[in-house]
C-alpha positions in Angstrom: 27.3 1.7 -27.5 24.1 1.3 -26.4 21.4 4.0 -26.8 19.2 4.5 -23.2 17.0 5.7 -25.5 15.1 4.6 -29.1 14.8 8.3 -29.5 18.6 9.3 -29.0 21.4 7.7 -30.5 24.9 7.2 -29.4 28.2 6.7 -31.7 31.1 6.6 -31.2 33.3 7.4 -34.3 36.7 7.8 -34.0 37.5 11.1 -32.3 33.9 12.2 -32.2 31.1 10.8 -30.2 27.7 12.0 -31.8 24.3 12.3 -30.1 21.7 12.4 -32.4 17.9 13.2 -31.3 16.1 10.6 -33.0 12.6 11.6 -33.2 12.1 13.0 -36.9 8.2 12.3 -37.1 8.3 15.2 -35.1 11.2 17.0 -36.2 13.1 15.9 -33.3 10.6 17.5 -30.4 12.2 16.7 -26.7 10.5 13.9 -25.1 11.1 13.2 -21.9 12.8 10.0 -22.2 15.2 12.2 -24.5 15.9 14.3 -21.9 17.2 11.4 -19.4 19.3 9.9 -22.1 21.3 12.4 -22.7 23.1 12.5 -19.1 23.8 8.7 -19.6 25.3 9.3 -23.2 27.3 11.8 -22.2 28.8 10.2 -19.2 30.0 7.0 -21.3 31.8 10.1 -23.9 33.3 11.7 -20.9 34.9 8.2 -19.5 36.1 7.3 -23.0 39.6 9.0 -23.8 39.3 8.1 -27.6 36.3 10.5 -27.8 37.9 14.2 -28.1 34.2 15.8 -29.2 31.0 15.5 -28.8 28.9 16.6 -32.0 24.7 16.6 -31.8 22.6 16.6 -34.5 19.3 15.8 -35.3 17.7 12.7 -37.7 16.5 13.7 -40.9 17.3 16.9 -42.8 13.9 18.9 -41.1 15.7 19.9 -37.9 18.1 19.7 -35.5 15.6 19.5 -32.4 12.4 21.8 -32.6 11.7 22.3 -29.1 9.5 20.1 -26.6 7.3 17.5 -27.3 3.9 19.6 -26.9 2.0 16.3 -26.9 3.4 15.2 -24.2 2.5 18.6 -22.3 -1.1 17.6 -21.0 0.1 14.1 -19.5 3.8 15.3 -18.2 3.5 19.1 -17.9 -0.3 19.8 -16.9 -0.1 19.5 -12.9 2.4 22.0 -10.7 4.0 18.5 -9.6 4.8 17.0 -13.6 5.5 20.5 -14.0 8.3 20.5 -11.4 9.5 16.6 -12.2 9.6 17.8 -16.0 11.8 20.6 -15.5 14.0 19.2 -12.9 14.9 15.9 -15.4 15.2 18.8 -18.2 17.8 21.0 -16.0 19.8 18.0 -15.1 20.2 17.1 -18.6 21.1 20.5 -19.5 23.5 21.0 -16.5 25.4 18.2 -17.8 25.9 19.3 -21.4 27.2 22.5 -20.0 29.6 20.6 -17.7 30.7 18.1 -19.9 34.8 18.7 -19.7 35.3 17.6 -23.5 34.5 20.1 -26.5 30.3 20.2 -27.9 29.8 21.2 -31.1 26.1 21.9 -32.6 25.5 21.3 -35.9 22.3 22.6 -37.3 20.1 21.5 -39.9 16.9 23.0 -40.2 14.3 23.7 -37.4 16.4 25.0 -34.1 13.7 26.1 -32.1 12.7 26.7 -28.2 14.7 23.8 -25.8 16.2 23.2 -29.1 17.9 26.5 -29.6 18.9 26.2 -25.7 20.8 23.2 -26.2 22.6 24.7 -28.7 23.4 27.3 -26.8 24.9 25.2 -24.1 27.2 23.7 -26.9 30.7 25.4 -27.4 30.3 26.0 -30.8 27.4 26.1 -32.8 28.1 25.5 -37.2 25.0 25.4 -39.4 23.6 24.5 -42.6 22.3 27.2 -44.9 18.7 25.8 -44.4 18.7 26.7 -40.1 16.1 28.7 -38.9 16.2 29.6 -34.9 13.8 31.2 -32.4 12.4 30.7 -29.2 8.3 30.6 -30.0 7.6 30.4 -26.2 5.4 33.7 -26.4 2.8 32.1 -29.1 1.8 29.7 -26.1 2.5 31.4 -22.8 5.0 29.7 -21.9 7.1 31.2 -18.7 11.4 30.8 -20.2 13.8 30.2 -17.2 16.2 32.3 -15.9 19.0 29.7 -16.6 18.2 29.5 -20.1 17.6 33.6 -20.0 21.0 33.5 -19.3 22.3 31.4 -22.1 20.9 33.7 -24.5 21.6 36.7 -23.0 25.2 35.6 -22.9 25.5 34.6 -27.0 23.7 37.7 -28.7 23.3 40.2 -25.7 19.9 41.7 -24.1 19.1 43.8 -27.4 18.7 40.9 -29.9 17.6 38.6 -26.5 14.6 40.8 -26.5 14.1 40.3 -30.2 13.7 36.7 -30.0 11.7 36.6 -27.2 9.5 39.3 -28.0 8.8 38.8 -31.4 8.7 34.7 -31.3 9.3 34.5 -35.0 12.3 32.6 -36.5 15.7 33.7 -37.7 17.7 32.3 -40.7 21.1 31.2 -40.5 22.8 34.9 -42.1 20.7 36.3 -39.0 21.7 34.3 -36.7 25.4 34.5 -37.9 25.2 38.0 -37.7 24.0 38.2 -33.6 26.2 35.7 -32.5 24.1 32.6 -32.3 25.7 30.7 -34.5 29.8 30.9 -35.6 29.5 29.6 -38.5 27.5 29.3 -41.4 27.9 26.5 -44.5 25.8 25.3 -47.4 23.9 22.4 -46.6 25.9 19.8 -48.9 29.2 20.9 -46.7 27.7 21.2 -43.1 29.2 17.5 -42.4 33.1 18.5 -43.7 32.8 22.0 -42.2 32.1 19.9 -38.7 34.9 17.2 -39.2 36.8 19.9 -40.3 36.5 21.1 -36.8 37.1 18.0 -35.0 40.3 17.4 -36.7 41.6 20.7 -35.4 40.3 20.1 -31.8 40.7 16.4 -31.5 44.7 17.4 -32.5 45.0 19.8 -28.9 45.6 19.0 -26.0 42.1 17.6 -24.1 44.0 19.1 -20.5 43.8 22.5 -21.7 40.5 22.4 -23.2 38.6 21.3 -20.6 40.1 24.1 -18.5 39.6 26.1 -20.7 35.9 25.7 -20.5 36.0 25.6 -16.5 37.5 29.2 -16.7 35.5 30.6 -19.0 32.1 29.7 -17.6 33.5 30.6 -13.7 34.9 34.3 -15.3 31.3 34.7 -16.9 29.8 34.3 -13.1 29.3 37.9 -11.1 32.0 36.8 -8.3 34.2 33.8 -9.4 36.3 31.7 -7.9 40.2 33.3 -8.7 41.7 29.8 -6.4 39.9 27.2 -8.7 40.8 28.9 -12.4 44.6 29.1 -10.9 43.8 25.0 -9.9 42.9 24.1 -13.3 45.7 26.5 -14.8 48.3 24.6 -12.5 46.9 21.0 -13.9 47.8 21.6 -16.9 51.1 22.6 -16.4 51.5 19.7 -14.0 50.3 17.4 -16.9 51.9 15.2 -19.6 50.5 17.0 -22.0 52.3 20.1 -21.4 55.6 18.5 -21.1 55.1 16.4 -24.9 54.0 20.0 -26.0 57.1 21.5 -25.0 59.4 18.5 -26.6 56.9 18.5 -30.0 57.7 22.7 -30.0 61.6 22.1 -29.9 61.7 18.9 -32.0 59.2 20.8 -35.0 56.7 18.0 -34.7 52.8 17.6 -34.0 52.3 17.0 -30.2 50.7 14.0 -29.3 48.1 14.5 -26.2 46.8 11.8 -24.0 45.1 14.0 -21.9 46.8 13.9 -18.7 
């Protein structure tokens, strides 16, 4: 596959197609050609039915992505209109990690800070390396931190610990963030790789159907007022599907289901 990006690569790898923020000089700081790529790369996973999840990591063993780019703040992010074009290519890439149908797993080496952390956030599940350290340091500079990515962190760890991070901009290590929820699980750094194919084995093996509803579901429930007529859609699709009917004849014949995802 071809990478939009020098700064982001794409592989595909059996089961799992991994998008990796290339940019280790800098411990894998956001530029905004990183932020366009990853839209493109995770349309091509979405069309490909071999890919069952989506795993991003950073280069190198310093982090997984340490926020923005700051040197690229006073050419793309010093004027109310770079300001505005800025954020709205970074929301669209965000919107679609958080809509991507297929399962997103974070795994975190190292330095998970600011955007960073929020992209993390947006993934389903989040497994990290002894050596993580999180926080959003958006106070230190006097930054402004959207209400959609408010949100996100609200949602993992709750307004208490929200509060914490925000107020106190320093950085929390793996144990901590274990313990508040932003992370669900924690591995030495030797084992983070296993511990995440470990993972995909069990997912890729489910049905890809279900999932994705799944995930529709959950993130409509999560809304104020949601929509009871689309969760009972995507309920009905999958007991429409394939899937569910080789599920039913895998149960009764005592053999591992094998889903195609339709």
């Amino acid at each position: 596959m071809i990478s939009p990006s020098e700064r982001m690569i794409a592989q595909k790898d059996g089961a799992i197609g991994w998008m990796i923020f290339n940019n280790p000089e800098r411990r894998n700081a956001l530029s905004l050609d990183m932020w366009q790529a990853m839209p493109v790369i995770l349309e091509e996973f979405e069309r490909d039915p071999a890919i069952r999840v989506v795993v991003l990591k950073g280069a190198g063993d310093k982090a997984f992505v340490s926020g923005a780019d700051i040197s690229q703040f006073e050419k793309q992010r010093s004027s109310e209109e770079a300001v505005r074009r800025y954020d709205e290519i970074g929301e669209a890439a965000q919107a679609s990690l958080a809509a991507c149908g297929k399962p997103v797993i974070a795994m975190v080496r190292g330095y998970c800070l600011g955007g960073g952390l929020n992209i993390a956030l947006l993934c389903d599940l989040r497994i990290a390396a002894e050596d993580a350290r999180f926080g959003i340091p958006a106070a230190r500079m006097g930054l402004g931190y959207r209400a959609s990515s408010m949100k996100k962190l609200v949602d993992a760890v709750g307004a208490p610990y929200a509060k914490e991070i925000m107020i106190t901009a320093r950085q929390f290590t793996a144990s901590e963030a274990k313990a508040i929820g932003l992370v669900h699980k924690v591995v030495p750094v030797a084992a983070l790789e296993q511990a995440v194919r470990e993972y995909v084995d069990l997912i890729a093996a489910n049905a890809p159907l279900t999932m994705r509803a799944a995930k529709r579901i959950i993130r409509e429930v999560s809304a104020a007022n949601y929509d009871a007529e689309a969760c009972a859609a995507w309920v009905k699709e999958c007991f429409d599907s394939e899937d569910y009917r080789e599920g039913r004849r895998a149960f009764m014949e005592k053999r591992k289901p094998a889903f195609k995802g339709r």
